[in-house]
mmCIF file of the N, C-alpha and C atoms, coordinates in Angstrom:
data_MODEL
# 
_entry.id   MODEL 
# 
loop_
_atom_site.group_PDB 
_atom_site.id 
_atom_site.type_symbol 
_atom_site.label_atom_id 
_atom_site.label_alt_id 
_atom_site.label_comp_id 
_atom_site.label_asym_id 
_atom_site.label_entity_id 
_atom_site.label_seq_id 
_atom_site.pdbx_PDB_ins_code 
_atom_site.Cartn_x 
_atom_site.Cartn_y 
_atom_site.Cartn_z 
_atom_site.occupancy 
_atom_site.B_iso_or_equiv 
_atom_site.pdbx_formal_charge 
_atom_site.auth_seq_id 
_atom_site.auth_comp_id 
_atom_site.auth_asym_id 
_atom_site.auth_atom_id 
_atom_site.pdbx_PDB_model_num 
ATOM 1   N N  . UNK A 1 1  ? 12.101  -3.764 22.058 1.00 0.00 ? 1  UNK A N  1 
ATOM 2   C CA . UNK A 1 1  ? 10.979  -4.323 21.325 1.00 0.00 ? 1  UNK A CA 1 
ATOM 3   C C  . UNK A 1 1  ? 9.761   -4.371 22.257 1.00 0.00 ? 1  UNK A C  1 
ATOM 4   N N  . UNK A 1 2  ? 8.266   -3.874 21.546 1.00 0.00 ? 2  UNK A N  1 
ATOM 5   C CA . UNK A 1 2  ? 7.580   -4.042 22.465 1.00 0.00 ? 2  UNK A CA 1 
ATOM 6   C C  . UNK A 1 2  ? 6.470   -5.418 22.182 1.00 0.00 ? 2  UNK A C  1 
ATOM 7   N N  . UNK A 1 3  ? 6.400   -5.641 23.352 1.00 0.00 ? 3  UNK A N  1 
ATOM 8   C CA . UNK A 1 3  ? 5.498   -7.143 23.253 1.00 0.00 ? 3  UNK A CA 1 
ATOM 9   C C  . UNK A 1 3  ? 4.122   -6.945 23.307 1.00 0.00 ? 3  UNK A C  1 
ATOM 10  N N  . UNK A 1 4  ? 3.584   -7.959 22.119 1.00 0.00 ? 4  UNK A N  1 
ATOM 11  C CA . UNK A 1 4  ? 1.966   -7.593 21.571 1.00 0.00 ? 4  UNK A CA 1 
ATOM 12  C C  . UNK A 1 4  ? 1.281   -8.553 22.374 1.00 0.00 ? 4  UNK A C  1 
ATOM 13  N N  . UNK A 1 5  ? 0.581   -7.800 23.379 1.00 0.00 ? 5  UNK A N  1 
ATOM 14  C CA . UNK A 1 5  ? -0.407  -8.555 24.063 1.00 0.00 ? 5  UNK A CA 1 
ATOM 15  C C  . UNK A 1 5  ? -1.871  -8.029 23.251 1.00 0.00 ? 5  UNK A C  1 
ATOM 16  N N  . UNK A 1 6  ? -2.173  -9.595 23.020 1.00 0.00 ? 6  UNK A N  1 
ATOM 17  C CA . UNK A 1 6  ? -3.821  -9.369 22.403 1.00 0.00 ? 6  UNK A CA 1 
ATOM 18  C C  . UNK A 1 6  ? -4.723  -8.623 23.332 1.00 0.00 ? 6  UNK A C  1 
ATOM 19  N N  . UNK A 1 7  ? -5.586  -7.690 22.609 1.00 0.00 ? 7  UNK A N  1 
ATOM 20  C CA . UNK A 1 7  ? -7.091  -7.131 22.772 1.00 0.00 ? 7  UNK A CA 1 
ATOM 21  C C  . UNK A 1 7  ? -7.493  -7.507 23.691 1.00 0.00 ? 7  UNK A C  1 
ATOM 22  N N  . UNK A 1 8  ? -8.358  -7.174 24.824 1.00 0.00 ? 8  UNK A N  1 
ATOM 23  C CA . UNK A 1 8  ? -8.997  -7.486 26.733 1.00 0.00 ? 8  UNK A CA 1 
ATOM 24  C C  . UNK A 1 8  ? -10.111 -7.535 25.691 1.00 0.00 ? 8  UNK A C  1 
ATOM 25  N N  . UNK A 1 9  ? -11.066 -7.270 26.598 1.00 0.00 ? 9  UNK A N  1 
ATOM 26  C CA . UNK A 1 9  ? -12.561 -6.909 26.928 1.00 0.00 ? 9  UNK A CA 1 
ATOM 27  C C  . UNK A 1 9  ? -12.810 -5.865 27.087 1.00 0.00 ? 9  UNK A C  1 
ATOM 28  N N  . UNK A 1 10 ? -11.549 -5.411 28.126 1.00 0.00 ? 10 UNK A N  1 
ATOM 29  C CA . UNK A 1 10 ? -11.936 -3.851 28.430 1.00 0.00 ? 10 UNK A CA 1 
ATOM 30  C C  . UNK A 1 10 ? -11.092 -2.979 27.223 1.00 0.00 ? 10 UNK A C  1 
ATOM 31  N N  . UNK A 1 11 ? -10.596 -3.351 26.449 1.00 0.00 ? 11 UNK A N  1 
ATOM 32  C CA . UNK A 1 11 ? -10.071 -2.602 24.870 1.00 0.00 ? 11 UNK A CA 1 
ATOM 33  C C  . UNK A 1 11 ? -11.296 -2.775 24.643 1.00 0.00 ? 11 UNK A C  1 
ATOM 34  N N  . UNK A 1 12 ? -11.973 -3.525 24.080 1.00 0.00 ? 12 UNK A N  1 
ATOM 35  C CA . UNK A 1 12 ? -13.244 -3.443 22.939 1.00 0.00 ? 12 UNK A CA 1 
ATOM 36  C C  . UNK A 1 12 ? -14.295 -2.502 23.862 1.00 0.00 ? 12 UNK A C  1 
ATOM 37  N N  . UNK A 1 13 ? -14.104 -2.705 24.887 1.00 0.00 ? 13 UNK A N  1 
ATOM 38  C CA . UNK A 1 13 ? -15.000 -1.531 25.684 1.00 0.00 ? 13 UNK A CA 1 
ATOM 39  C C  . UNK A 1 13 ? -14.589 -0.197 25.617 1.00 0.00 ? 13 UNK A C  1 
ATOM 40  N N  . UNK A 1 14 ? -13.476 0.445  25.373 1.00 0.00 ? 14 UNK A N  1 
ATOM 41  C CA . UNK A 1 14 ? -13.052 1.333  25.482 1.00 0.00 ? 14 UNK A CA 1 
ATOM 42  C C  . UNK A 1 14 ? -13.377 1.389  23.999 1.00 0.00 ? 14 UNK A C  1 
ATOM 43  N N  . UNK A 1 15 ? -12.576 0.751  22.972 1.00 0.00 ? 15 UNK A N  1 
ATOM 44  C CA . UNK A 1 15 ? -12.783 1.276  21.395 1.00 0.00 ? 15 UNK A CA 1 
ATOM 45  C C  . UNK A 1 15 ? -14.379 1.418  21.461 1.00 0.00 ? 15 UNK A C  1 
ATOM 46  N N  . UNK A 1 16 ? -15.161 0.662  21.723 1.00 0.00 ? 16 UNK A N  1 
ATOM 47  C CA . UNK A 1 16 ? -17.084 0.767  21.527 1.00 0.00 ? 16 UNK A CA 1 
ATOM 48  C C  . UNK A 1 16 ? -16.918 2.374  22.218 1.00 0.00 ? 16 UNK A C  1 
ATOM 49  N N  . UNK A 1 17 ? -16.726 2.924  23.376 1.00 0.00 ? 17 UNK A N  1 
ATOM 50  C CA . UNK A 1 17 ? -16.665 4.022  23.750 1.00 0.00 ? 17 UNK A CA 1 
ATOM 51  C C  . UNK A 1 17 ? -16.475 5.094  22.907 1.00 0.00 ? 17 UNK A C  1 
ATOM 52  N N  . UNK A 1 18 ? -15.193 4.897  22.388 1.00 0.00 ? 18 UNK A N  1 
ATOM 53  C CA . UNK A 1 18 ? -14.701 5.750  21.697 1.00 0.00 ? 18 UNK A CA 1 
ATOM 54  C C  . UNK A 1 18 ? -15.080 6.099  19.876 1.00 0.00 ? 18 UNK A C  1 
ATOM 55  N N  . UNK A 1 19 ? -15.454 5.102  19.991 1.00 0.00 ? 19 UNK A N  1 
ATOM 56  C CA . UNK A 1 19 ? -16.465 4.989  18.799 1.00 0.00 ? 19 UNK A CA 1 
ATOM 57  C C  . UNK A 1 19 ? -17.800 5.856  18.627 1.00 0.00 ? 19 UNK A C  1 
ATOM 58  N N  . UNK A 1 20 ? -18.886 5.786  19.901 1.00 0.00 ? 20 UNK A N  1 
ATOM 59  C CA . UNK A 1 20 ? -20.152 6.161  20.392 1.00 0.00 ? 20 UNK A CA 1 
ATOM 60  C C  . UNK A 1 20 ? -19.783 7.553  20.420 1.00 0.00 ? 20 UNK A C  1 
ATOM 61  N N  . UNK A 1 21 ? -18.354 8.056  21.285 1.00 0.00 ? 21 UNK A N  1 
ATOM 62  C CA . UNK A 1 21 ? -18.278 9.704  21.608 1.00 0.00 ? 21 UNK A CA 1 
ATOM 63  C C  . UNK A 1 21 ? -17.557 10.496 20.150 1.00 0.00 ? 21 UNK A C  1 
ATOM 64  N N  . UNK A 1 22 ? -16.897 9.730  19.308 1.00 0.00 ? 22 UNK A N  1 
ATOM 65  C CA . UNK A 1 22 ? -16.794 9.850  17.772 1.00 0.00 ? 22 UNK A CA 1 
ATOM 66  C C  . UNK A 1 22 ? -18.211 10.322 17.231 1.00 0.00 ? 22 UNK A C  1 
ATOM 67  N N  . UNK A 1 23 ? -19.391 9.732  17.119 1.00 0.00 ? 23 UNK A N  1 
ATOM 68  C CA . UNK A 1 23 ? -20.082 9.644  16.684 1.00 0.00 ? 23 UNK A CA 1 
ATOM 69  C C  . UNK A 1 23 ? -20.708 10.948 16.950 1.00 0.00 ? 23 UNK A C  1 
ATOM 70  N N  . UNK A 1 24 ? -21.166 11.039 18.711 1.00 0.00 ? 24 UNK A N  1 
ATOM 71  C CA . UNK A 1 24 ? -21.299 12.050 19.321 1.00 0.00 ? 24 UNK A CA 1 
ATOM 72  C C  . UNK A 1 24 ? -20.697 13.400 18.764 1.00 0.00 ? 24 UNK A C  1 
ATOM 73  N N  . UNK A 1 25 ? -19.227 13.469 18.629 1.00 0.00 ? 25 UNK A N  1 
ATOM 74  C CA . UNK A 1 25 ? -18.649 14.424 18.994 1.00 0.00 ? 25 UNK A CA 1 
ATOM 75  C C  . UNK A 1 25 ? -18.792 14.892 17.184 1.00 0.00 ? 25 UNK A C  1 
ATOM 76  N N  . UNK A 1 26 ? -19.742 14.619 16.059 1.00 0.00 ? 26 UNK A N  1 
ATOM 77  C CA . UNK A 1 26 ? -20.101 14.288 14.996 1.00 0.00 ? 26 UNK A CA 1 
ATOM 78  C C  . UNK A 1 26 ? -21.196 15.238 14.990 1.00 0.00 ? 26 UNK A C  1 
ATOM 79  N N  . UNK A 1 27 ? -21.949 14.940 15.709 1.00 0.00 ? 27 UNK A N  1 
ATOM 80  C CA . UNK A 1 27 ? -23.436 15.213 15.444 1.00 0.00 ? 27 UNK A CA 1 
ATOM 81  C C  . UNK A 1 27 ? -23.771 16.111 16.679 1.00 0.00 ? 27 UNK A C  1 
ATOM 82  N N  . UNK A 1 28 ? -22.545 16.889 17.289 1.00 0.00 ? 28 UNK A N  1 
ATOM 83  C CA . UNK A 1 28 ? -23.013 17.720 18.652 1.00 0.00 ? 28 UNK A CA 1 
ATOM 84  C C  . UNK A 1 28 ? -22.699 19.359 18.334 1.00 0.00 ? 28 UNK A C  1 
ATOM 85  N N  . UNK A 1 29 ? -23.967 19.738 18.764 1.00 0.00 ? 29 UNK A N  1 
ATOM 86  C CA . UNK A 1 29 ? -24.660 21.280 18.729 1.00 0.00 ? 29 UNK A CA 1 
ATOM 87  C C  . UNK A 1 29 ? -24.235 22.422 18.749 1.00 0.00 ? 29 UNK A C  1 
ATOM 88  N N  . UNK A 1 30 ? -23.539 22.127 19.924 1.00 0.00 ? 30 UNK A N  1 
ATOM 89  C CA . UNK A 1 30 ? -23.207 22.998 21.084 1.00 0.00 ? 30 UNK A CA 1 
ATOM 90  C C  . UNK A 1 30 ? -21.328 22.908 21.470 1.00 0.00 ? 30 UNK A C  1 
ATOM 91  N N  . UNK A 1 31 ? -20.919 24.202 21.199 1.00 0.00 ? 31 UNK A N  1 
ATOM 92  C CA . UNK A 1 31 ? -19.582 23.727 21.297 1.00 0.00 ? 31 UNK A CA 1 
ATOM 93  C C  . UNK A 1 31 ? -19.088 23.514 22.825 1.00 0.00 ? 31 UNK A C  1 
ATOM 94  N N  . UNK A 1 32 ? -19.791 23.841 23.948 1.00 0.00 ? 32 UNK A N  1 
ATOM 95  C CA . UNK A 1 32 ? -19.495 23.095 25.174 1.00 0.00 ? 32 UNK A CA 1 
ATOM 96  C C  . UNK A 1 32 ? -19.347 21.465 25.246 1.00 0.00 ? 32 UNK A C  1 
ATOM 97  N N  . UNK A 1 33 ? -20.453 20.870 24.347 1.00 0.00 ? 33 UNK A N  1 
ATOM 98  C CA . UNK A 1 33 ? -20.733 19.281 24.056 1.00 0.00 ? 33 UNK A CA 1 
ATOM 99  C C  . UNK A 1 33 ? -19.656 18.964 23.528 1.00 0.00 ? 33 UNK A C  1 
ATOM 100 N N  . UNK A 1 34 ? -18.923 19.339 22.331 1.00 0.00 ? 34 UNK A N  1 
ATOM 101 C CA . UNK A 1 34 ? -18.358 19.107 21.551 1.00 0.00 ? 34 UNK A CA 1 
ATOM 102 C C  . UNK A 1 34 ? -16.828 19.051 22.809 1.00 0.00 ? 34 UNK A C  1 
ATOM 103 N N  . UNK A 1 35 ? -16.510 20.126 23.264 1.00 0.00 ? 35 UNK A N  1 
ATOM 104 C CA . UNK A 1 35 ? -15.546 20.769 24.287 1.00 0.00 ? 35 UNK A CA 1 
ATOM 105 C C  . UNK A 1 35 ? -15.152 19.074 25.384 1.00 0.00 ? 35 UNK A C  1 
ATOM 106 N N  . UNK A 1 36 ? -16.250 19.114 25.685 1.00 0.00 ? 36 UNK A N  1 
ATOM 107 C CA . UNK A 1 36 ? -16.242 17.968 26.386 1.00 0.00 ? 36 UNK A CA 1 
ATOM 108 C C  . UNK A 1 36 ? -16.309 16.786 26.188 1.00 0.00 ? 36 UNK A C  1 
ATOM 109 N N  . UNK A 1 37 ? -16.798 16.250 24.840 1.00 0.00 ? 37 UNK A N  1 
ATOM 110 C CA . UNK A 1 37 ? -16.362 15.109 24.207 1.00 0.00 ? 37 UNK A CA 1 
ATOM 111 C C  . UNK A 1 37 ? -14.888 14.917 24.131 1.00 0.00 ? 37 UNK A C  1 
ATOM 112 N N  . UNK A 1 38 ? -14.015 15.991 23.190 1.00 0.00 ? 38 UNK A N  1 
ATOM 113 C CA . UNK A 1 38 ? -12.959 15.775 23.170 1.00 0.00 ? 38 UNK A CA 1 
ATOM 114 C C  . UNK A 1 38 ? -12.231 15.589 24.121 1.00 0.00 ? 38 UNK A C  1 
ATOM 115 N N  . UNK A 1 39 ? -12.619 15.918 25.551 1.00 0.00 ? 39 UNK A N  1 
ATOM 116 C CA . UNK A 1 39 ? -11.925 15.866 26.794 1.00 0.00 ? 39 UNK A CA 1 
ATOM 117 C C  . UNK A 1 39 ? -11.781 14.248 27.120 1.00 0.00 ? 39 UNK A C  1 
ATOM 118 N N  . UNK A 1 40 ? -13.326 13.923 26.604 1.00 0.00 ? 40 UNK A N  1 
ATOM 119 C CA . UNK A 1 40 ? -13.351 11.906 27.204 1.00 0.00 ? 40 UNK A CA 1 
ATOM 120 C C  . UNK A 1 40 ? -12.446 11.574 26.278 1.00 0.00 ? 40 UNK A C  1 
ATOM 121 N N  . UNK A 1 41 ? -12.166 11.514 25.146 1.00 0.00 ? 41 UNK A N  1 
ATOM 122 C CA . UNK A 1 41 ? -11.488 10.891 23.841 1.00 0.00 ? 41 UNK A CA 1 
ATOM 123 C C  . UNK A 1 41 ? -10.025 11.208 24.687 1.00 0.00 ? 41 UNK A C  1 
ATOM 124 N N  . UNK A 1 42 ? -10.071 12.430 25.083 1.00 0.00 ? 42 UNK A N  1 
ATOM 125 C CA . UNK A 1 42 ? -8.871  12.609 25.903 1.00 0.00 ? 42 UNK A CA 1 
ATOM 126 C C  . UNK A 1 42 ? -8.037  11.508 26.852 1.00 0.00 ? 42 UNK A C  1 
ATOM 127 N N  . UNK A 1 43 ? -9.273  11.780 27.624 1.00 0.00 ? 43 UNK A N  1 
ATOM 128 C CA . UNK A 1 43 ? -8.751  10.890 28.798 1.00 0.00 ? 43 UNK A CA 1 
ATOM 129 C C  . UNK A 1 43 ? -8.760  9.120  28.450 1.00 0.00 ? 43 UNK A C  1 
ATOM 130 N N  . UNK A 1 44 ? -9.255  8.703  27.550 1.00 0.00 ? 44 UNK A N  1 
ATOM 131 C CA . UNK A 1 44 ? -9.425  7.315  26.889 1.00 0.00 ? 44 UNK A CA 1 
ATOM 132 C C  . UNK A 1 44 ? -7.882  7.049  26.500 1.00 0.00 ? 44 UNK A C  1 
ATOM 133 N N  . UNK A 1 45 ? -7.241  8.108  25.797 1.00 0.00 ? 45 UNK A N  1 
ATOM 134 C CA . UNK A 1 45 ? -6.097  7.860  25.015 1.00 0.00 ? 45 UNK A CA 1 
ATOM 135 C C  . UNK A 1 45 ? -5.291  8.141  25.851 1.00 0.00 ? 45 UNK A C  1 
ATOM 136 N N  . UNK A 1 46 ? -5.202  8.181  27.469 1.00 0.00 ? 46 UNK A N  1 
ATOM 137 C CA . UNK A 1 46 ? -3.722  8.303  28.388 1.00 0.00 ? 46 UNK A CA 1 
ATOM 138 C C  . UNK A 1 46 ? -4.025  6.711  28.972 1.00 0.00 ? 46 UNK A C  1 
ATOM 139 N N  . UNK A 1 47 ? -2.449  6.585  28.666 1.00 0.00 ? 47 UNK A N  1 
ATOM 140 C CA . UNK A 1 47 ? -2.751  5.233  29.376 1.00 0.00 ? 47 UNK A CA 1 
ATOM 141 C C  . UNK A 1 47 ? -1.312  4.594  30.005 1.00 0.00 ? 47 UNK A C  1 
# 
């Protein structure tokens, strides 16, 4: 069973992050931008 430790500070910092490069990765141009957004979303979600 895994044990539910409530939400930090640094979760809501990370979800606000991941939210902003969502948004980003939405409204970006250039598929290098795009390339590299998905890389941060990447690295956000190893943990």
């Amino acid at each position: 069973m895994t044990r539910f430790d409530p939400p930090t500070e640094a979760d809501d910092r990370d979800d606000t992050l991941r939210d902003h490069l969502r948004s980003a990765l939405d409204s970006a141009e250039h598929p290098t931008t795009s390339f590299h957004i998905r890389q941060a979303l990447q690295l956000l979600d190893v943990e």
